[in-house]
C-alpha positions in Angstrom: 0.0 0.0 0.0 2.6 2.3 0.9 4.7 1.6 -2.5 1.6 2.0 -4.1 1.1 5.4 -2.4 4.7 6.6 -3.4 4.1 5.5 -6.9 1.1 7.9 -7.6 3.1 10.5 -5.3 6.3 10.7 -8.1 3.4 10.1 -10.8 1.4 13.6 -9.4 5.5 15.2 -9.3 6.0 14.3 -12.4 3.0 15.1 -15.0 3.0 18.0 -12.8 6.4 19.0 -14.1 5.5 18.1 -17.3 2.4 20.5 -17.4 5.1 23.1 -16.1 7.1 22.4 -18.4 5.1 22.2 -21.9 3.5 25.8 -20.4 4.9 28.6 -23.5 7.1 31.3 -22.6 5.0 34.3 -20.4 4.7 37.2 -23.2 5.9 40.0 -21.1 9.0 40.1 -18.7 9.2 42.4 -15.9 13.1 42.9 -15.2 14.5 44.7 -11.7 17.2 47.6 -13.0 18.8 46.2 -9.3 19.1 43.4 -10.6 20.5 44.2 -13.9 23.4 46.4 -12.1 24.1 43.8 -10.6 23.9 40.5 -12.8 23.2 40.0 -16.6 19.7 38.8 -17.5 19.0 35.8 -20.0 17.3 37.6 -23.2 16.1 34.7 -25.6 16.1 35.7 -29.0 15.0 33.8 -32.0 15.4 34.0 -35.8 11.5 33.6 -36.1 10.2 36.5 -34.0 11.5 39.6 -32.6 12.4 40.9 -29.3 11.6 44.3 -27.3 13.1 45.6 -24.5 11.6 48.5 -23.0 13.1 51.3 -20.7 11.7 53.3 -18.5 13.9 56.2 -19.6 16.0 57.1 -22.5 18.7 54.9 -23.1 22.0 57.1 -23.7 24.1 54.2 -25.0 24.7 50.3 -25.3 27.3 48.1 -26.4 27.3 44.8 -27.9 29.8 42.3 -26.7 29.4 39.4 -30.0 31.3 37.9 -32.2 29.7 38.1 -35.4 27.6 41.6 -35.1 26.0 40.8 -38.6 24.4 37.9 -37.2 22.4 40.4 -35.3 20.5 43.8 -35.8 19.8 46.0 -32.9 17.5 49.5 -33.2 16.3 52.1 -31.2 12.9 53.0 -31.3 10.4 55.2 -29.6 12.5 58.0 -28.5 15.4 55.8 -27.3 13.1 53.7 -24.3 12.9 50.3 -26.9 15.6 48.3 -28.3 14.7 46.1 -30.8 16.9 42.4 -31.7 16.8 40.6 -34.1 19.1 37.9 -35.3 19.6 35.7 -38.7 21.2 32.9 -36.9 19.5 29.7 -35.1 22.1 29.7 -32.0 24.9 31.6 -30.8 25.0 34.1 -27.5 27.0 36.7 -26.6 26.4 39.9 -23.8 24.9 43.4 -24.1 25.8 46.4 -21.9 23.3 49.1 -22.1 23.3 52.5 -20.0 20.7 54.6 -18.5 21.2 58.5 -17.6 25.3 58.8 -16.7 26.4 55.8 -15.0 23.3 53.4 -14.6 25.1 49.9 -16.6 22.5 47.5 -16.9 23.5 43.7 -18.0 21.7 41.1 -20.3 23.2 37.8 -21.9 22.1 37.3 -25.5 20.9 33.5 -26.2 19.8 32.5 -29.9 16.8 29.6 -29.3 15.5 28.6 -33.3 12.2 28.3 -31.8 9.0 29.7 -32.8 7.5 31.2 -29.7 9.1 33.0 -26.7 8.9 35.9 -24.7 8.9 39.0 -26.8 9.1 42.1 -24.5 11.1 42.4 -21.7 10.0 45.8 -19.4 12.9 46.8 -17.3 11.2 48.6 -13.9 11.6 51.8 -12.9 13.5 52.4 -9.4 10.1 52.6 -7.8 9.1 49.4 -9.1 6.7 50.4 -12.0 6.5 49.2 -15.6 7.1 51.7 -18.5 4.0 52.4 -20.1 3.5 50.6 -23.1 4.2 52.2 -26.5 1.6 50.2 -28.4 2.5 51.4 -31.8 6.3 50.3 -31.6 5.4 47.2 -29.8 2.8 45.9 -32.5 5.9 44.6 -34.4 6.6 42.0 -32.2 3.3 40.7 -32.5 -0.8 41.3 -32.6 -1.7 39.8 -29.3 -0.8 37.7 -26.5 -1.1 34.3 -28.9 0.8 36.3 -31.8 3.1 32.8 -31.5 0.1 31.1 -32.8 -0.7 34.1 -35.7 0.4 32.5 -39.1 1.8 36.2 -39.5 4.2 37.7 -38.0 4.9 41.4 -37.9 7.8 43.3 -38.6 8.5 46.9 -37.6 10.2 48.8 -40.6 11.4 52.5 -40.1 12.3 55.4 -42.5 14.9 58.4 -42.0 14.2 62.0 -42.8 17.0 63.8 -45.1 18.2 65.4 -42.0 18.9 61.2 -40.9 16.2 61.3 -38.0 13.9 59.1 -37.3 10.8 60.4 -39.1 7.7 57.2 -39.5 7.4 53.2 -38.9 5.3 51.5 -41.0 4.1 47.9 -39.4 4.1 44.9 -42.1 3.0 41.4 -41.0 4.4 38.4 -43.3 4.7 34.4 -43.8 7.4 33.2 -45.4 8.1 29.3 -46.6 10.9 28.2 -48.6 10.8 24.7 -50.0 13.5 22.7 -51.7 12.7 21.0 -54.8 14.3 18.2 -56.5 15.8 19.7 -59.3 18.1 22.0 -56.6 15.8 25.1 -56.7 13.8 26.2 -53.9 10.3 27.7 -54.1 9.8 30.3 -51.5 6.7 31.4 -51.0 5.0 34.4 -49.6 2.1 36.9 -48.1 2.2 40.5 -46.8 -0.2 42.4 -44.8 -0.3 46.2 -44.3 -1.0 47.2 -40.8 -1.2 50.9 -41.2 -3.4 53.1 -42.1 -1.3 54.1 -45.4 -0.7 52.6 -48.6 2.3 51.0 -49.9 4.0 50.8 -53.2 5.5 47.4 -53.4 7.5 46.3 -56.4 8.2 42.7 -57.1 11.8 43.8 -59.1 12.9 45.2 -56.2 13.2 42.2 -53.9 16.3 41.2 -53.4 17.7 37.9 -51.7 21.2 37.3 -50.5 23.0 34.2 -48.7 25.3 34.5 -45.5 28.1 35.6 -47.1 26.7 38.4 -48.8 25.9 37.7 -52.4 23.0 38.6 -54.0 21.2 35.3 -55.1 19.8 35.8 -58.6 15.8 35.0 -58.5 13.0 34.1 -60.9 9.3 35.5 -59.9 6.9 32.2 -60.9 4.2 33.8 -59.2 4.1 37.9 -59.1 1.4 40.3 -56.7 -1.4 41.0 -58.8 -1.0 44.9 -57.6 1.6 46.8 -56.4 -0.2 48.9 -54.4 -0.8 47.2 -50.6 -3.8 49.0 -49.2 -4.3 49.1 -45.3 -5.5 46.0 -43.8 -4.9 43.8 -47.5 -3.1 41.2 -47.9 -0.9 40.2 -51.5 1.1 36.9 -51.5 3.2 35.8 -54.6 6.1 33.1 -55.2 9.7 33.4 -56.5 12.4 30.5 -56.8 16.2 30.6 -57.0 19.1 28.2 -57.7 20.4 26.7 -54.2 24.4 26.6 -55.1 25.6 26.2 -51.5 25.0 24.1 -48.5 23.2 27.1 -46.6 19.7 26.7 -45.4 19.5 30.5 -44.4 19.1 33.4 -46.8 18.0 37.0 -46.1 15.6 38.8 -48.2 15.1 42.6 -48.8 12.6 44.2 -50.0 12.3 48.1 -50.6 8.6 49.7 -49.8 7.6 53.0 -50.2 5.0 55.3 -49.0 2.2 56.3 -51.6 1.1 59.3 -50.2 4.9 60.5 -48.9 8.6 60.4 -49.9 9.0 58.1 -47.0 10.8 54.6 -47.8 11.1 51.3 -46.1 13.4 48.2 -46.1 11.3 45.1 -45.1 13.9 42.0 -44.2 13.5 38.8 -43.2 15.1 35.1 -42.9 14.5 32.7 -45.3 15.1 29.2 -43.9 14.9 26.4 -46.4 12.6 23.4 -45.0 
């Protein structure tokens, strides 16, 4: 009786653990700037979503500490309180200094996961303990909604310079990408865009542009082109283009110029291509 008693006991432990453990990633983070001083925080970052972290206050510098910087792409957004990561890589780590005010050095550790959901905004607390407020119009590009992991789209944030080099407009684009390998050694990579603004974009097929990791432009062939290329708000296009795959790589990165219909304002939407 009693071994039975023991046996349900570690049974209970353990599809208790297991519940625990299949539970996804908590959407928002809420980091301690004590803590930060004093430690580096784990950031998670995948090549299939991208990561916020918010401030409470300006930020007045960071500094990368990785090997291969192109492997990653780090912005500033809404008036210096958001840095934005993204990497092109399915693992790798490295560390990230990033100061507040004059002396403040808070600490995170970079860690690459190729996995398709995650946490996707970090909010570093205020000394009093409080959350920044949320800047829903930068943060939509890491996702629509608290299941954005489940969304078959995922949104990208894309931002334009004024002539003077300032940040001027963002322009939110949600996407799907799939890129099959065929037989004959070409791969078909399919796509759909969504525009989540309330402005038009001009979107050219020619100007979509695909490169591998080492740089080179990969000549394509459009099998299947938008049948506009205006993107409305709220409408969807898809289309289909295939290249030659010469090398052994299974990651490519593709980008695509957009502009504004109604301003001079341009975009560059990019994203990873990963051959199934």
């Amino acid at each position: 009786m009693k071994l039975s008693q023991m046996s349900l006991s570690a049974l209970a432990v353990f599809c208790l653990s297991s519940a625990l453990a299949a539970q996804p990633a908590a959407y928002y983070m809420e980091l301690k700037q004590e803590q930060l001083i004093k430690r580096p925080q784990t950031i998670v970052v995948s090549p299939q979503y991208k990561v916020a972290i918010q401030f409470p206050e300006e930020i007045t510098g960071f500094t990368p500490m990785i090997i291969r910087m192109d492997d990653y792409k780090l912005s500033l957004m809404e008036n210096h309180k958001i840095l934005f990561i993204d990497t092109f890589v399915k693992k790798g780590n490295g560390d990230l200094m990033v100061t507040l005010g004059d002396d403040r050095v808070l600490m995170f550790h970079i860690v690459v996961k190729n996995q398709p959901s995650g946490t996707r905004v970090y909010k570093v607390l205020d000394d009093a303990g409080d959350a920044p407020e949320t800047a829903d119009a930068a943060l939509s590009s890491v996702a629509t909604s608290a299941q954005a992991a489940a969304s078959a789209l995922d949104v990208s944030i894309l931002s334009s310079s004024a002539q003077d080099g300032t940040s001027s407009t963002q322009a939110a684009v949600a996407s799907e990408l799939s890129a099959q390998q065929n037989t004959d050694g070409t791969v078909t990579v399919k796509y759909t865009l969504e525009n989540r603004n309330n402005f038009s974009l001009w979107v050219q097929p020619t100007k979509l542009a695909l490169f591998d990791l080492a740089g080179h432009q990969v000549p394509i062939k459009h099998t299947r082109a938008p049948s506009r290329l205006t993107l409305s708000p709220k409408k969807t296009l898809s289309g289909e283009f295939t290249f030659l795959k010469k090398t052994d790589d299974l990651e490519y990165n593709l980008k695509w110029p957009f502009k504004n219909v109604s301003t001079p304002e341009s975009y560059v939407f990019e994203k990873v291509v990963i051959v199934e």
